[in-house]
C-alpha positions as CSV (number, residue, x, y, z in Angstrom):
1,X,69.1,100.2,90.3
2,X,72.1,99.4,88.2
3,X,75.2,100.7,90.1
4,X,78.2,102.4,88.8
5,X,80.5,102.3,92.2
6,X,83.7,104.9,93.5
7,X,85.7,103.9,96.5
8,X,89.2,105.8,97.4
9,X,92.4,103.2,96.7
10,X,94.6,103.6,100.5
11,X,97.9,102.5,99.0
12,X,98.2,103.2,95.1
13,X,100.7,100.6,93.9
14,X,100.9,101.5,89.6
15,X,102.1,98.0,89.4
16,X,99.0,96.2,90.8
17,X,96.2,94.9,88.2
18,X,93.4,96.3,89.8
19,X,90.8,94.3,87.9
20,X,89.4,92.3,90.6
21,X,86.3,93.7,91.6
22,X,86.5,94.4,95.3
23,X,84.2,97.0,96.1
24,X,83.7,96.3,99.8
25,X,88.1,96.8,100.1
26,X,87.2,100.6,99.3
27,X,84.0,101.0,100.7
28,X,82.6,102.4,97.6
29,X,79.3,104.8,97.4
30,X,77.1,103.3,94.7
31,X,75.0,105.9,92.6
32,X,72.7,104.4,89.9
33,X,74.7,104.6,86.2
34,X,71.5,105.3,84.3
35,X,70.1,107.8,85.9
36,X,73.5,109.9,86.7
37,X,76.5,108.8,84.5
38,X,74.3,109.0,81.2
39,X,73.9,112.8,82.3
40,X,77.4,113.2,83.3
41,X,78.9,111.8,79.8
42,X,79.3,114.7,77.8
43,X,80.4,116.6,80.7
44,X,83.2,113.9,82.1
45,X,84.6,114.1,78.1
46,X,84.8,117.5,78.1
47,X,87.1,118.3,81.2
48,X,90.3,118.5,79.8
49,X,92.2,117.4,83.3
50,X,90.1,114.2,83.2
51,X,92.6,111.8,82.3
52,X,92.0,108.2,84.0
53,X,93.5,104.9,83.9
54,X,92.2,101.3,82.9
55,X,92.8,98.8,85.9
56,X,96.4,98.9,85.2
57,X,98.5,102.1,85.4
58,X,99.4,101.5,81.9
59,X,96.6,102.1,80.5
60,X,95.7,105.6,79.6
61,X,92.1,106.7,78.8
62,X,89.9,110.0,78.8
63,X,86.4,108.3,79.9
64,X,85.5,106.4,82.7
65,X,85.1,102.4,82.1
66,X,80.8,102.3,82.1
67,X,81.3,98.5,81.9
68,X,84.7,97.6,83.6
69,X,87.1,99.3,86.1
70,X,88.5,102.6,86.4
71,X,91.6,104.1,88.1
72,X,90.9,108.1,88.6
73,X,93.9,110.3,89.6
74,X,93.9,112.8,92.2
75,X,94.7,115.4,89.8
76,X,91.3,114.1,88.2
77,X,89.0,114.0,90.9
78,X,88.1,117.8,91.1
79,X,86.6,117.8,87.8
80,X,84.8,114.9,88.6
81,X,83.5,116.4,92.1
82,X,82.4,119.7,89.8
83,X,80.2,117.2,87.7
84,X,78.6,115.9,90.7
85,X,78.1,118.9,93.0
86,X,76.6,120.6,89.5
87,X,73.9,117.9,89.1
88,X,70.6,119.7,90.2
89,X,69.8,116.3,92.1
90,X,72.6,116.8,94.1
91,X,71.2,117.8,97.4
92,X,68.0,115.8,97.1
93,X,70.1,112.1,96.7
94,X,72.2,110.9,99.8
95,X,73.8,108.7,97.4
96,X,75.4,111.6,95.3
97,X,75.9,113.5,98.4
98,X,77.8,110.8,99.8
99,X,79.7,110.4,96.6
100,X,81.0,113.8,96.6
101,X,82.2,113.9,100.4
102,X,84.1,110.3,99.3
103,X,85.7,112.1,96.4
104,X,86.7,115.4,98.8
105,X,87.6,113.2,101.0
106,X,90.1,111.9,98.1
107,X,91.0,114.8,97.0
108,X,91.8,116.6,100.5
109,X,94.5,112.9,101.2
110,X,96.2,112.8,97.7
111,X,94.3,109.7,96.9
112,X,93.2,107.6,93.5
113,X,89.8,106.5,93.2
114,X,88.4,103.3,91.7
115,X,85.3,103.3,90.0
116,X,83.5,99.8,89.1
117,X,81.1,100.1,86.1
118,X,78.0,98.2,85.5
């Protein structure tokens, strides 16, 4: 499996640089990328909320990083959670279930995500 990992960020600081790759600090749910983000593309591009962050606040961007790091807003995160809950594989992988209880989970505390790409 190639992973694509989220994890939810405790204490946002927009100054931070938050390109080291930590995953374990967020406890991230990995999903594999090929066989869910290559699907989700189109529909990640086309929510017109979904505006995310490179590793630095700075940084503005309208797709998630497939190959680096990825700051998501909460604002962000419920288009996100509609792309996942939508997938028709939803309730048959733990992994994507898990992913979209993380990002409620988010949502629900006012919290950013990180997502670490392949």
């Amino acid at each position: 499996m190639i992973k694509t990992e989220f994890g939810i960020i405790e204490n946002f600081d927009r100054k931070r640089d938050y390109t080291p790759y930590t995953p374990e600090k967020y406890h991230c749910v990995a999903i594999d990328d090929d066989v869910y983000m290559n699907d989700w593309w189109d529909a990640l591009l086309h929510i017109d909320t979904f505006n995310v962050y490179a590793p630095h606040i700075l940084h503005p961007q309208k797709a998630l990083s497939r190959w680096g790091i990825t700051i998501i807003p909460p604002y962000s995160l419920p288009g996100l959670l509609d792309v996942v809950c939508s997938d028709k594989r939803y309730l048959c992988d733990p992994r994507l279930t898990a992913l979209a209880m993380l990002i409620q989970q988010a949502i629900e505390r006012g919290k950013y995500m990180i997502h670490y790409g392949v």
